[in-house]
C-alpha positions as CSV (number, residue, x, y, z in Angstrom):
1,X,0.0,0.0,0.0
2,X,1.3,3.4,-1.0
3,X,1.9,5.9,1.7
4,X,-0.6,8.0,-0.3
5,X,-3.8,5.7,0.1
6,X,-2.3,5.0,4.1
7,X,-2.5,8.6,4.8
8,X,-5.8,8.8,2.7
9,X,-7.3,5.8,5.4
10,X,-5.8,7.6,8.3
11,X,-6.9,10.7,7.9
12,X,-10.6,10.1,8.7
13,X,-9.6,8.2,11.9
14,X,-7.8,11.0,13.1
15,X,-10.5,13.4,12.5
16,X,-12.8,11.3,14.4
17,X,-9.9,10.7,17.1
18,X,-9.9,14.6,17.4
19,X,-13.8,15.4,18.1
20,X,-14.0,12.2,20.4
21,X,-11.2,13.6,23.2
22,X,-12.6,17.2,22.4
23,X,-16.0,16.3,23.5
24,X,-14.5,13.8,26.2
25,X,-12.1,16.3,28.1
26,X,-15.2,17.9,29.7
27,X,-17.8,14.9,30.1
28,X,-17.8,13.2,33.7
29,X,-19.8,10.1,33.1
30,X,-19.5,7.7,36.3
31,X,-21.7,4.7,36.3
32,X,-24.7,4.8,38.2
33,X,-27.6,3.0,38.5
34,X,-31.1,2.9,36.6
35,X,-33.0,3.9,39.4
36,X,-30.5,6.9,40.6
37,X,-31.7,9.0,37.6
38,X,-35.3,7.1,36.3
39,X,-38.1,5.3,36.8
40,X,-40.0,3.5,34.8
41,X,-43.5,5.0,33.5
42,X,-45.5,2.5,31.6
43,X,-45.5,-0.9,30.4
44,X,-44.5,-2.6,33.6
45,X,-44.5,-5.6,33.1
46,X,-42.3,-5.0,29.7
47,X,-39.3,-3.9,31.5
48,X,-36.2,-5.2,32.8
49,X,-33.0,-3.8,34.5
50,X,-30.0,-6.0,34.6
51,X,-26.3,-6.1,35.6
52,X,-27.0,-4.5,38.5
53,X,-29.2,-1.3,37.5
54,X,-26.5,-0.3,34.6
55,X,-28.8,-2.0,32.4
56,X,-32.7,-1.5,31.2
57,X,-34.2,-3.9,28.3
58,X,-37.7,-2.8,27.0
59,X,-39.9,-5.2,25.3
60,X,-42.6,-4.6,23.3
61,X,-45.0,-7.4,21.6
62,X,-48.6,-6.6,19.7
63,X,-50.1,-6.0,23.8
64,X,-47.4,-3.2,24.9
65,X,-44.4,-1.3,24.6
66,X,-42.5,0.4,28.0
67,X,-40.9,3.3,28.7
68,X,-38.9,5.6,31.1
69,X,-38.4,9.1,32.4
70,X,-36.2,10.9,34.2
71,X,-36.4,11.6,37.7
72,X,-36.1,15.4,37.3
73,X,-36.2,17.9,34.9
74,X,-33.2,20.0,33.7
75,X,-32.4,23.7,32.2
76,X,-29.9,22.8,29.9
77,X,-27.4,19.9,29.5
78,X,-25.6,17.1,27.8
79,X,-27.6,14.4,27.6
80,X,-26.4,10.9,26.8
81,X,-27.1,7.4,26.3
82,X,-26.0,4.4,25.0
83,X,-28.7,2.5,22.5
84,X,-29.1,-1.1,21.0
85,X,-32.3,-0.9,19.0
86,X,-34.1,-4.6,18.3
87,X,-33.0,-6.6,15.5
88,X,-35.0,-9.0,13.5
89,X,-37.6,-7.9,11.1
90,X,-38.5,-4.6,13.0
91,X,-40.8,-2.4,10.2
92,X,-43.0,-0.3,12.5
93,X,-41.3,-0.5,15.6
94,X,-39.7,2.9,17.6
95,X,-36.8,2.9,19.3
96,X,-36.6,6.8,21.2
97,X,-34.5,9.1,23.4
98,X,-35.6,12.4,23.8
99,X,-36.4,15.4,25.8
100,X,-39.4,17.1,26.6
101,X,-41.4,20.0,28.3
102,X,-44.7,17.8,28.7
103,X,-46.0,16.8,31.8
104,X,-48.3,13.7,32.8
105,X,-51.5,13.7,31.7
106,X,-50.3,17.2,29.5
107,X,-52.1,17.2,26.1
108,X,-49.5,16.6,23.2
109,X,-48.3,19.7,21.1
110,X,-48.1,23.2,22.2
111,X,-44.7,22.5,24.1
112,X,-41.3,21.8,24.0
113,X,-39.1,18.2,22.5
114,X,-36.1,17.5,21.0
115,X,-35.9,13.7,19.7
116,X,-34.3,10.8,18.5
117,X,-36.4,7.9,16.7
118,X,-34.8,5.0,15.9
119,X,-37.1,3.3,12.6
120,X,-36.8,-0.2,13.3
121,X,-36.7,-2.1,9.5
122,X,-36.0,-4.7,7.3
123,X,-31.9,-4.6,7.8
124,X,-29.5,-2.2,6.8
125,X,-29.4,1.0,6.6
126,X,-31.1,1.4,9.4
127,X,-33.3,5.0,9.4
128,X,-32.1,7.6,12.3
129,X,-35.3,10.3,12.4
130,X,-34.6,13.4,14.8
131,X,-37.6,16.3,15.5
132,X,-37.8,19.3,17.4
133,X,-40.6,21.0,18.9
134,X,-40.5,24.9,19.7
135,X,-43.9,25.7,21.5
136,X,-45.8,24.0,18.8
137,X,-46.3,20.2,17.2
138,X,-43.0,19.3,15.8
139,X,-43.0,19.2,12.3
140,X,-39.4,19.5,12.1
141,X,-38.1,16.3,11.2
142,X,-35.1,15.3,9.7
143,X,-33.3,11.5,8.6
144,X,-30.2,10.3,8.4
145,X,-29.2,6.8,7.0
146,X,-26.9,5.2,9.7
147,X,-23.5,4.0,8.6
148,X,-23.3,0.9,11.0
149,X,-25.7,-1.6,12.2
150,X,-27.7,0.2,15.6
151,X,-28.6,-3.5,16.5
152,X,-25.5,-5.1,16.5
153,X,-23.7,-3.2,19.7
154,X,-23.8,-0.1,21.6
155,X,-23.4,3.1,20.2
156,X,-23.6,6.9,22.5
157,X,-26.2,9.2,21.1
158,X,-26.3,12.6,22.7
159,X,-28.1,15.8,22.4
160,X,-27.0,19.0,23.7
161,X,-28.6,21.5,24.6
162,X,-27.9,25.2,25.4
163,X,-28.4,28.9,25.1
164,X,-26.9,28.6,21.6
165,X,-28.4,25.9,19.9
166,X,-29.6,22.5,20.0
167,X,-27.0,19.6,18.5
168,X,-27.6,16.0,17.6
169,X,-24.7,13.6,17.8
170,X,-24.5,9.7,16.9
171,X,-21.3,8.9,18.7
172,X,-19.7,12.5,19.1
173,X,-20.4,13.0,15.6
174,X,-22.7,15.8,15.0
175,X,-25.5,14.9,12.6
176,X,-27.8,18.3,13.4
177,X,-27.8,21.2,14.2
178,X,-31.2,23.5,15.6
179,X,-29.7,26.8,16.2
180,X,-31.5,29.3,18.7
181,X,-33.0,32.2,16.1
182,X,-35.2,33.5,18.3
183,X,-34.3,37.2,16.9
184,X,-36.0,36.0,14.0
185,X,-39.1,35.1,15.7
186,X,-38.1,31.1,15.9
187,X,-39.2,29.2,19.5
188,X,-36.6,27.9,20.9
189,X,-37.0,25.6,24.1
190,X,-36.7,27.5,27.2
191,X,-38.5,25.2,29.6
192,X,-37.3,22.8,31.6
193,X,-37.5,19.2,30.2
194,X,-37.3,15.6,31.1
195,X,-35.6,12.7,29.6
196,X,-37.1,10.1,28.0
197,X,-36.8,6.8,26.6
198,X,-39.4,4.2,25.1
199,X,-40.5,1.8,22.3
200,X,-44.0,1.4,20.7
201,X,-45.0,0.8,17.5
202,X,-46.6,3.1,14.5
203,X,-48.2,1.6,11.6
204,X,-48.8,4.7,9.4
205,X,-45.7,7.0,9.1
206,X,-43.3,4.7,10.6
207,X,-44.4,1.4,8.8
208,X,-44.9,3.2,5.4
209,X,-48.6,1.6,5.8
210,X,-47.4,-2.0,6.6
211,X,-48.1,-4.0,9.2
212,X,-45.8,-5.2,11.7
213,X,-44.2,-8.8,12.1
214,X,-45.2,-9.4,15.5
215,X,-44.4,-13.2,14.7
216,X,-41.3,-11.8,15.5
217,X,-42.2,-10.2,18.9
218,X,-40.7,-9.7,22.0
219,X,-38.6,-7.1,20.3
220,X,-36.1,-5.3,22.7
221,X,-34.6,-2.8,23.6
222,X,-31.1,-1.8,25.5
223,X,-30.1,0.8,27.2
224,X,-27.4,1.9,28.9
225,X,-25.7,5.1,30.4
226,X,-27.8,6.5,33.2
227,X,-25.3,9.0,34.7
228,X,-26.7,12.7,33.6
229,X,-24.9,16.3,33.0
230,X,-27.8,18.4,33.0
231,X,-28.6,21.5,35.1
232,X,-31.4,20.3,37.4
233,X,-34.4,22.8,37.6
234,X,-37.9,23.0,39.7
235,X,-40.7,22.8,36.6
236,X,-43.1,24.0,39.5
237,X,-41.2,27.3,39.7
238,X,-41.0,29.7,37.1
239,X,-37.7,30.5,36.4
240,X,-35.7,32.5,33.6
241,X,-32.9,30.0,33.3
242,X,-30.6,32.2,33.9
243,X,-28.6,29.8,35.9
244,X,-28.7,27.1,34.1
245,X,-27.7,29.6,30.8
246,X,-24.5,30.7,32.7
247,X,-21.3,30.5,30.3
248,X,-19.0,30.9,33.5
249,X,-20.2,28.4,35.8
250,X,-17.5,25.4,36.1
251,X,-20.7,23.3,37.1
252,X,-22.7,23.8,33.6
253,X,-19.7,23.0,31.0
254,X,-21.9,22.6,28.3
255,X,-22.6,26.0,28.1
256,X,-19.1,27.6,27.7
257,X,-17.2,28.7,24.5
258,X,-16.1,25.0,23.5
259,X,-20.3,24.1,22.9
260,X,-20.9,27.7,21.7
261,X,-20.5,26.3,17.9
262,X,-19.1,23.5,15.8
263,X,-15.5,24.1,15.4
264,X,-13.9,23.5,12.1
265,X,-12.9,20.2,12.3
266,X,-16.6,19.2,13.5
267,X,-17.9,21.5,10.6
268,X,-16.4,19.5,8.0
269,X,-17.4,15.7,9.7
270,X,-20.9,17.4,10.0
271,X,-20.9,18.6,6.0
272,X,-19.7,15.2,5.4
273,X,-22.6,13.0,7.1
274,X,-25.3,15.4,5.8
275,X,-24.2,15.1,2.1
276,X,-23.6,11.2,2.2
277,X,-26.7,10.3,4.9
278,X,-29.3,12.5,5.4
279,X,-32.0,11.3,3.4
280,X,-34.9,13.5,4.4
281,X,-35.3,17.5,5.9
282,X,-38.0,19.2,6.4
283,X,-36.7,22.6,5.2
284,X,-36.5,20.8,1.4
285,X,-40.2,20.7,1.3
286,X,-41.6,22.9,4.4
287,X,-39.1,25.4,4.4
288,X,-41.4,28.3,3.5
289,X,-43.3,27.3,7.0
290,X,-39.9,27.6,9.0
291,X,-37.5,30.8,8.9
292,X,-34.5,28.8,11.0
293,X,-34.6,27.1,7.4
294,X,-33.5,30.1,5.3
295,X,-30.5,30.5,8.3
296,X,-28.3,27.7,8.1
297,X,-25.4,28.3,9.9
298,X,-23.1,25.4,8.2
């Protein structure tokens, strides 16, 4: 092999060496327990926690899915977790992580979420869907084809959130970007929000119309990664978030100049997966709805 065509295969490692310890040098991730952080909310008897609490398996078959929430809500954060979505023939079934304004018993839309959807399938590629709601129903969805197989292992999905803007990353690797134009008129979430996780099933947008296997149910669920770095807030007081906005405060990393914008190395990975996976945005066919869509940043 020429040193040409070594350098050519190293480079991209390298790049990807360099975002993963620039996002690391920061992150304090200890492991803690299930139960430290969440509880689980529905589908009870669908839920499992193994290897001493580190663990939580969902199950869903044609009765229920299950799902979790976090304990409290937080201002701003980092928010991670490690995913394994089910294999087998999985059309119609959601695997999601996300955050939201919405209380119990709250009526959906009209508030704030940021998500990841994981659009269970056939086989490879496997369809990563993210969404974010500003005060209203969503409608701001996005896909990305993923570049490995979600049900094979782990991988670390995380979605910062700040002040500055809102960013979507499949293992450190930034995939979106929702910037805070609010001096545009643009909502931006400045509410406190939970965390969530679940699977269910959809047999309209999700499924394309089909129906679902469920010769192949139990489908499952993993997750794993329950520490959070969040900024934890009252929801029963209203506050201005100034605190949880601070871009001094050693406590709330996320916020200072490092997670202020993409850097350039990060801009050019983040050009990179949007031009060879990102199969779907809403701005290509709904853009005249959304101004954020006529100010991309990168």
């Amino acid at each position: 092999m020429s040193v040409f065509s070594s350098s050519y295969l190293l480079f991209p490692f390298l790049i990807f060496l360099f975002v993963y310890v620039r996002l690391s040098t920061c992150e304090i991730n200890p492991i803690v327990s299930f139960d430290q952080n969440y509880h689980n909310t529905w589908g009870f008897q669908h839920f499992y926690r193994s290897n001493n609490g580190t663990e939580v398996r969902l199950f869903i078959d044609q009765y229920s899915g299950s799902g979790f929430m976090s304990n409290h809500a937080y201002g701003s954060g980092l928010f991670a977790m490690k995913i394994k979505i089910p294999k087998k023939d999985s059309l119609g079934i959601i695997t999601a992580l996300y955050l939201t304004s919405l209380q119990n018993n709250e009526p959906f839309g009209n508030h704030y979420e940021v998500d990841f959807e994981f659009l269970g399938g056939h086989g490879m590629p496997y369809t990563l869907q993210t969404n974010v709601f500003a005060k209203d129903s969503g409608g701001r969805e996005e896909r990305v084809n993923l570049w490995f197989d979600p049900t094979a292992d782990f991988h670390t999905y995380q979605l910062l959130w700040n002040q500055h803007h809102i960013v979507f990353y499949v293992d450190k690797i930034p995939i979106r970007v929702f910037e805070n134009n609010t001096r545009i008129g643009v909502n931006y979430p400045s509410q406190a929000m939970r965390i969530v996780g679940s699977l269910w099933s959809d047999t309209t947008w999700a499924s394309h119309g089909q129906q679902i296997n469920w010769t192949e149910a139990p489908f499952v669920a993993y997750f794993q990664g329950f520490n959070i770095n969040g900024c934890l807030e009252n929801i029963n007081i209203n506050t201005d978030h100034s605190e949880c906005n601070s871009i001094k405060s050693t406590h709330y990393w996320w916020n200072g100049p490092r997670y202020m914008a993409l850097d350039y190395t990060q801009t050019l990975i983040y050009k990179n997966v949007r031009r060879k996976h990102l199969t779907y945005s809403y701005c290509d066919d709904r853009g005249y709805l959304h101004p954020e869509c006529q100010m991309k940043k990168y």
